[in-house]
N, C-alpha and C positions, 0 to 999 in steps of 0.2 A: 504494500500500500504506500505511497506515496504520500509523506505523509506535511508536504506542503503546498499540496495543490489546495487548502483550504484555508481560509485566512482564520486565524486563531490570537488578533491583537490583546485581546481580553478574553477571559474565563473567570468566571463570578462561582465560586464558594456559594452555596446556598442549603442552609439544614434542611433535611426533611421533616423534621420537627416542627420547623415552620412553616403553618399554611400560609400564613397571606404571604410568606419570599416566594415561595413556590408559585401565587397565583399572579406576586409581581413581577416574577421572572418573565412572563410573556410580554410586559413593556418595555424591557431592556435594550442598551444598544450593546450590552455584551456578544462577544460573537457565538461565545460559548457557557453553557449552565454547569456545573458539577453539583449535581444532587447529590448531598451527601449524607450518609447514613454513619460513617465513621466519627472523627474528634470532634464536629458538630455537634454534637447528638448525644446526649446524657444516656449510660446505659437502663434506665428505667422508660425511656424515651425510643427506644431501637425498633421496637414492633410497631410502635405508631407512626413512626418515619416513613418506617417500610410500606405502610398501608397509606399514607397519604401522599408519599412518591409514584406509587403504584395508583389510583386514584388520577393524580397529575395529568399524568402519560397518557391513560385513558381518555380524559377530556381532552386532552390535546390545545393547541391554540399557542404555540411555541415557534412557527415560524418556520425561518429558514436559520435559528439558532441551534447550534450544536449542542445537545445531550449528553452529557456524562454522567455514570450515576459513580459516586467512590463506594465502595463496600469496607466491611470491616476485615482483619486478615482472618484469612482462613483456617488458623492457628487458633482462632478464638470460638466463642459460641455461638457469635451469630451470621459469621461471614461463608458459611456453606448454603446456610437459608437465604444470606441477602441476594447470593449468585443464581439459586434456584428461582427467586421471588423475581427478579428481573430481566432473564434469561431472553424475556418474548415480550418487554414490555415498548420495545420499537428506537430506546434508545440508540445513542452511535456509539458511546463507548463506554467500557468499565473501567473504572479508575481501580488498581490494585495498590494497599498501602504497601511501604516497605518491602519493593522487591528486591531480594539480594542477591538470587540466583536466577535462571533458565527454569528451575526445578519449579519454582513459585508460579511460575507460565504453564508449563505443560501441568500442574496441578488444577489450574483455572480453565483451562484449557478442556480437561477432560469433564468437570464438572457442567461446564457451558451444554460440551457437546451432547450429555447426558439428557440436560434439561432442555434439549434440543431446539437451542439458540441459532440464530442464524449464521452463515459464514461473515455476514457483513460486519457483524458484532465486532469492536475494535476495543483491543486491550493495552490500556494507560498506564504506564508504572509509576507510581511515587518514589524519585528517587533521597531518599531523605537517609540514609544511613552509613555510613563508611564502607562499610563489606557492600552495599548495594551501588555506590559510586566507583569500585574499586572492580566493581563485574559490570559497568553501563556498556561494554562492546558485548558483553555476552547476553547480557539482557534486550539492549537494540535487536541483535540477529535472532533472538530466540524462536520469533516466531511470525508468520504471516500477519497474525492478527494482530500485532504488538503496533502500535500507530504514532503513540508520543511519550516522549518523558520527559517527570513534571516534577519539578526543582521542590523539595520542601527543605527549607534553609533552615526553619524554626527548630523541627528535631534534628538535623544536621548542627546546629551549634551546640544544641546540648551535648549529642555525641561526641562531636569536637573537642569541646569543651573551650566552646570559642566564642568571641563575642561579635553582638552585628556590630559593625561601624561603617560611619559614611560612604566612606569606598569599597567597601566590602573585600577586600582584601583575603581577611579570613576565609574567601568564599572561591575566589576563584580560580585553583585549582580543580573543585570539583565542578563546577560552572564547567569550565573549560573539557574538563572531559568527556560531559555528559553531552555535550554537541559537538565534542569529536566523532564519540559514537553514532548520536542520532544522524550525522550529517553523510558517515560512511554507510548508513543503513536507511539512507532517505525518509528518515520520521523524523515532524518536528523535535521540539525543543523547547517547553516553557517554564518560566524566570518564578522564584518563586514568590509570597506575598511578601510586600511592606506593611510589619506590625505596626506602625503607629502613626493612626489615621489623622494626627493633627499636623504633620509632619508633608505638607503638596511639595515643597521643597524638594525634600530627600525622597519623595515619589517619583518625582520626575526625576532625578537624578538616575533613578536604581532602572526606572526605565528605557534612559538613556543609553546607558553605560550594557543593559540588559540588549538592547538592539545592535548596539557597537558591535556585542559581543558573536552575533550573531543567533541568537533568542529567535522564536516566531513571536511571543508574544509573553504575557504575563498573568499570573492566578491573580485575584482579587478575593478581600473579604469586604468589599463596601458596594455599594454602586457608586459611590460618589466619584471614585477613582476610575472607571467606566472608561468617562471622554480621553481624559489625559492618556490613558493608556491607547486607545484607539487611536489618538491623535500621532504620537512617536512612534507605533509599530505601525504606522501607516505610511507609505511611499510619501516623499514632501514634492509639490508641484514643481521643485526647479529637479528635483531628481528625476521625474517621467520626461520631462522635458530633453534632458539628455541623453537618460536612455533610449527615445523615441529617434534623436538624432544620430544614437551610435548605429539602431537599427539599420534605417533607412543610409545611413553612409555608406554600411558595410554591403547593401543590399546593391547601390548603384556602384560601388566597384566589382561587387563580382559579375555585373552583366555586363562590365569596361572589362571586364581578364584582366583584373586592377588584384595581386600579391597583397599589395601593402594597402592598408588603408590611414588615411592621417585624418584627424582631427582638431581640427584647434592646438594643431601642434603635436596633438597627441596620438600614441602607436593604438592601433583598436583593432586588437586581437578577436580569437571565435569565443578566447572564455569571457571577453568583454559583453560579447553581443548576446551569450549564452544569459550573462548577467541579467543584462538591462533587459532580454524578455520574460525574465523571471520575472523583474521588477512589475513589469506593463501586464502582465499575467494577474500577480497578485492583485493589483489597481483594480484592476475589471473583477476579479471575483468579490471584491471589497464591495466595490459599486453595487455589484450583482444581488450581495446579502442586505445589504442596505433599502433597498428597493424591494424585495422581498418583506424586510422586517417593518417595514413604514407601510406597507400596504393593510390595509383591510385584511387580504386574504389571509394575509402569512400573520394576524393575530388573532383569527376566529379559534 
């Protein structure tokens, strides 16, 4: 699966313990929902998530936003049921916490196919632990359905034994790993949250520095951080702008039997052009969801 032919600027954390996030999730400009039934979710709370996630899904009215629902680990008591309970409920992906192996994959894997889940069903790993950041190539290949992996910083510092700071420093090695892997194994790459919602500053910082790094996008626990996030994982209008010109330069020298192409001085190679149609790609499926999510249809 390819797994950035979809735009993924934002991803909204949403309990299933809460109805009315669940029922506000279908006004969102997030690209993407994570129903979650895991650290959201008080364990006295776990059955009722499940029933009003499940619920959710059924009435439908979510658009052309991407579905993920997180389950709890499979290790525990309720995360065999949560894979069972959701197996068929039309989401796009499972979020699995704390994968540290391949083995945690073909575990999810056979239970899906049991409960005879679709093949489209795509499986997300939290990578939030040392032994799990230190297997991110063997967990990227593990499997067809494996689609994204999705930075949890928060228990990663615990483990660590590391703290957040501005630059994240402490972070980026495993940062850096984990979209070596994804990147060799064509599946996103998302950044993980900024705990401290009074802090737009150092949101847009981590976002920044989060897209540099070459991120698809980033988790969210607010909506308020929504736009901003949408706004930095989004192509900036002088960037299509050039991409469109490296396009079309490269396109009129090869119908001249033109080798070299120059541009504004500049040498524009096939990985340049490879580039800048990635870029103009994403733009339009950006477009494309937006248009969908603003419509009528794509909120009923």
């Amino acid at each position: 699966m390819a797994g950035t032919a979809r735009p993924r600027r934002s991803v909204l954390y949403m309990p299933g313990s809460n109805e009315r996030a669940l029922q506000k999730g279908r006004i969102l400009s997030a690209d993407g929902l994570i129903l979650d039934l895991e650290d959201a979710v008080a364990p006295d709370s776990k059955e009722l998530a499940r029933k009003q996630i499940t619920q959710a899904l059924k009435d439908g009215g979510y658009g052309a936003r991407e579905i993920i629902i997180r389950v709890n680990s499979l290790d525990g008591p309720w995360g065999r049921e949560d894979l069972e309970a959701v197996a068929n409920l039309g989401a796009d992906a499972i979020l699995l916490p704390k994968v540290e192996n391949k083995d945690i994959i073909k575990e999810a894997e056979k239970a899906l196919d049991a409960a005879g889940s679709p093949s489209s069903l795509s499986l997300w790993c939290m990578m939030e632990t040392p032994l799990g950041i230190l297997h991110a190539e063997e967990i990227a290949f593990s499997s067809p359905r494996v689609n994204c992996l999705v930075l949890g910083t928060s228990d990663l510092a615990k483990d660590l034994n590391a703290q957040h700071t501005p630059d994240r420093i402490p972070f980026l090695m495993s940062l850096e790993l984990c979209i070596l892997a994804g990147r060799a194994a064509g599946i996103s790459v998302l950044d993980g949250v900024h705990l401290d919602l009074s802090d737009d500053e150092g949101f847009r910082r981590s976002c920044v520095q989060g897209r540099q790094l070459g991120m698809d996008g980033k988790t969210l626990i607010h909506p308020k951080t929504i736009d901003a996030s949408n706004e930095i994982f989004s192509p900036s209008e002088d960037e299509l702008i050039w991409a469109k010109r490296v396009i079309n330069a490269h396109a009129a020298a090869q119908e001249k039997g033109q080798g070299i192409v120059l541009l504004e001085g500049k040498l524009i190679e096939n990985l340049h052009v490879e580039a800048a149609q990635r870029l103009v790609s994403m733009s339009e499926a950006i477009s494309g969801i937006e248009r969908l999510s603003d419509s009528p249809q794509g909120n009923l």
